[in-house]
FIMARFI-638349 format. One record per residue (C-alpha): residue number from 1; x, y, z. Coordinates in nm, 3 decimals. Example, Ala and Ser with C-alpha at 12.3 -4.5 7.8 and 13.67 -1.06 7.14 Angstrom:
+-----+---------+---------+---------+
: num :      c1 :      c2 :      c3 :
+-----+---------+---------+---------+
:   1 :   1.230 :  -0.450 :   0.780 :
:   2 :   1.367 :  -0.106 :   0.714 :
+-----+---------+---------+---------+
//
This chain:
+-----+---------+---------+---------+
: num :      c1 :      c2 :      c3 :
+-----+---------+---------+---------+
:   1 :  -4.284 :  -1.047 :  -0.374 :
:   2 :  -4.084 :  -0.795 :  -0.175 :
:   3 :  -3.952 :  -0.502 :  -0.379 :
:   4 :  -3.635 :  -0.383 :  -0.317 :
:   5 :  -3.504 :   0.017 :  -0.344 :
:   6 :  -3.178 :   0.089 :  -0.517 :
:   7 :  -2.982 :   0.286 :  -0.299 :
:   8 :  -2.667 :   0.490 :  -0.446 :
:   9 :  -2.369 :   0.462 :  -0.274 :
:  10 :  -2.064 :   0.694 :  -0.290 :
:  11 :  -1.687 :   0.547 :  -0.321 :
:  12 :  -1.655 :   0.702 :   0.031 :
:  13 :  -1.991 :   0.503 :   0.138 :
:  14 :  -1.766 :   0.177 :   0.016 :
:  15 :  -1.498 :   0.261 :   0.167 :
:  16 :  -1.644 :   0.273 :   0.512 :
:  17 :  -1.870 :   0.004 :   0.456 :
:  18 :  -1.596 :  -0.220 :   0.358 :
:  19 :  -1.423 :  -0.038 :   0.709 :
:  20 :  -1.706 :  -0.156 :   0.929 :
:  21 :  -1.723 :  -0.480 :   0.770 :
:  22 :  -1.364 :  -0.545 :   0.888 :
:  23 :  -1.411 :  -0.489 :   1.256 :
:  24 :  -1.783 :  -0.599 :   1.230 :
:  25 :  -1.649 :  -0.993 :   1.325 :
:  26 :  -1.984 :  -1.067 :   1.090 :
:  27 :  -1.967 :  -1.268 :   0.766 :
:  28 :  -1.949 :  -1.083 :   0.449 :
:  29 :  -2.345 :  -1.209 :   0.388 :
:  30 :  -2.445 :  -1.128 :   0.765 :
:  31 :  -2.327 :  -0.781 :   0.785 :
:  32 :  -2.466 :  -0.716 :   0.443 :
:  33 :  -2.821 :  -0.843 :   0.535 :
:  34 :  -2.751 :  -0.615 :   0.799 :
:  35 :  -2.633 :  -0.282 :   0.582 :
:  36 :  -2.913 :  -0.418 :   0.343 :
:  37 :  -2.663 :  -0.463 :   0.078 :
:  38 :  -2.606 :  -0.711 :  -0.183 :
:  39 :  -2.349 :  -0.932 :  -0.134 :
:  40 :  -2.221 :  -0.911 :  -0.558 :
:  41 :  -2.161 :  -0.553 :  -0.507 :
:  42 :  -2.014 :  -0.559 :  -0.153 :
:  43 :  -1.770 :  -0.844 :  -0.339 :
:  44 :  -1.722 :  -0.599 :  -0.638 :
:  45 :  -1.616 :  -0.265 :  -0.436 :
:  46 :  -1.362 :  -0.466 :  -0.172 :
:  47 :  -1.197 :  -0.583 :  -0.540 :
:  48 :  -1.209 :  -0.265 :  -0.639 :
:  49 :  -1.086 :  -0.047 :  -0.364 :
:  50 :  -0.825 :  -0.344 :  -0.270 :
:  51 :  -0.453 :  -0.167 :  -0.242 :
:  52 :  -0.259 :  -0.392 :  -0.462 :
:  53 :   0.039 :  -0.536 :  -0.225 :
:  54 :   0.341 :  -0.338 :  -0.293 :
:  55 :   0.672 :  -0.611 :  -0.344 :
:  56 :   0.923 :  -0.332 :  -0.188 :
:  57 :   1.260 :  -0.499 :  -0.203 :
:  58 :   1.473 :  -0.489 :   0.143 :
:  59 :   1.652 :  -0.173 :   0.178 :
:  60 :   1.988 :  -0.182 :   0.361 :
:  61 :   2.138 :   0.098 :   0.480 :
:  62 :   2.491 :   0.205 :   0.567 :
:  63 :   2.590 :   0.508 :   0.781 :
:  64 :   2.896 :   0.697 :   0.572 :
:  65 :   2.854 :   0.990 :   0.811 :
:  66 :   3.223 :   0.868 :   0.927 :
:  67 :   3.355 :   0.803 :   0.565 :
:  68 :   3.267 :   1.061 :   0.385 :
:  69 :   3.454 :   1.394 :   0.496 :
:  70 :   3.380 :   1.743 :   0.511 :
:  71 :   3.684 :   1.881 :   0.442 :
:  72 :   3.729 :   2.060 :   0.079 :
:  73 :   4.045 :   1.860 :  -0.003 :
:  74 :   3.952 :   1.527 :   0.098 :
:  75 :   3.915 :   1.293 :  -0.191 :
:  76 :   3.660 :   1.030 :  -0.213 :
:  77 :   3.532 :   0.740 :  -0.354 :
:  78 :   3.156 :   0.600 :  -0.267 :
:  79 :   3.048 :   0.235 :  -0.494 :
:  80 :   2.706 :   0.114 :  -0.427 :
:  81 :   2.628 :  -0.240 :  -0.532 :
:  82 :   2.222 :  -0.220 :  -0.640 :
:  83 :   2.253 :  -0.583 :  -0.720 :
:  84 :   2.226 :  -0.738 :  -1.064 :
:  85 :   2.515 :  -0.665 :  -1.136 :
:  86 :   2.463 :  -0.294 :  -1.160 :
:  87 :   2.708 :  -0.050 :  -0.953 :
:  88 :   2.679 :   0.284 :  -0.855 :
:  89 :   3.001 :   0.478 :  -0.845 :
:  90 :   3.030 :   0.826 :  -0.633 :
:  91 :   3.374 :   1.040 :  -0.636 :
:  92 :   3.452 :   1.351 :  -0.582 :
:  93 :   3.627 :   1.516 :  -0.876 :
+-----+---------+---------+---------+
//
């Protein structure tokens, strides 16, 4: 029977593994027969280290630069619909 040595591997050492792996163009159970790694824990640190997909709303923007004056004695009024029904109100006192 072949015996196998436990090697310890640093986050860092998964995250560049799991780096190569992604340019490698080798299956996850080629490249680690290649790294001599086993596939459960290659499986376990992508899941890990995975960035959970951030669900970032669309941001509009609107350029007030001409609205909005300067001037000490202009008066104004700024109302931002967030959505929801919620509204952001901005005057100047």
């Amino acid at each position: 029977m072949k015996r196998t040595t436990r090697v310890h591997r640093s986050e860092s050492d998964w995250k560049k593994l799991i780096e190569q792996h992604a340019t490698s163009g080798l299956s996850v159970r080629a490249f680690c027969k290649q790294h001599q790694v086993g596939d459960g824990s290659f499986y376990l640190w992508r899941k890990r280290l995975a960035v959970p997909p951030v669900d970032t709303p669309a941001i509009n923007l609107v350029d007030i630069t001409g609205i909005v004056s300067t001037e000490p004695s202009a008066r104004w009024h700024i109302e931002l619909d967030l959505g929801d029904g919620i509204k952001l109100n901005l005057r100047q006192a």
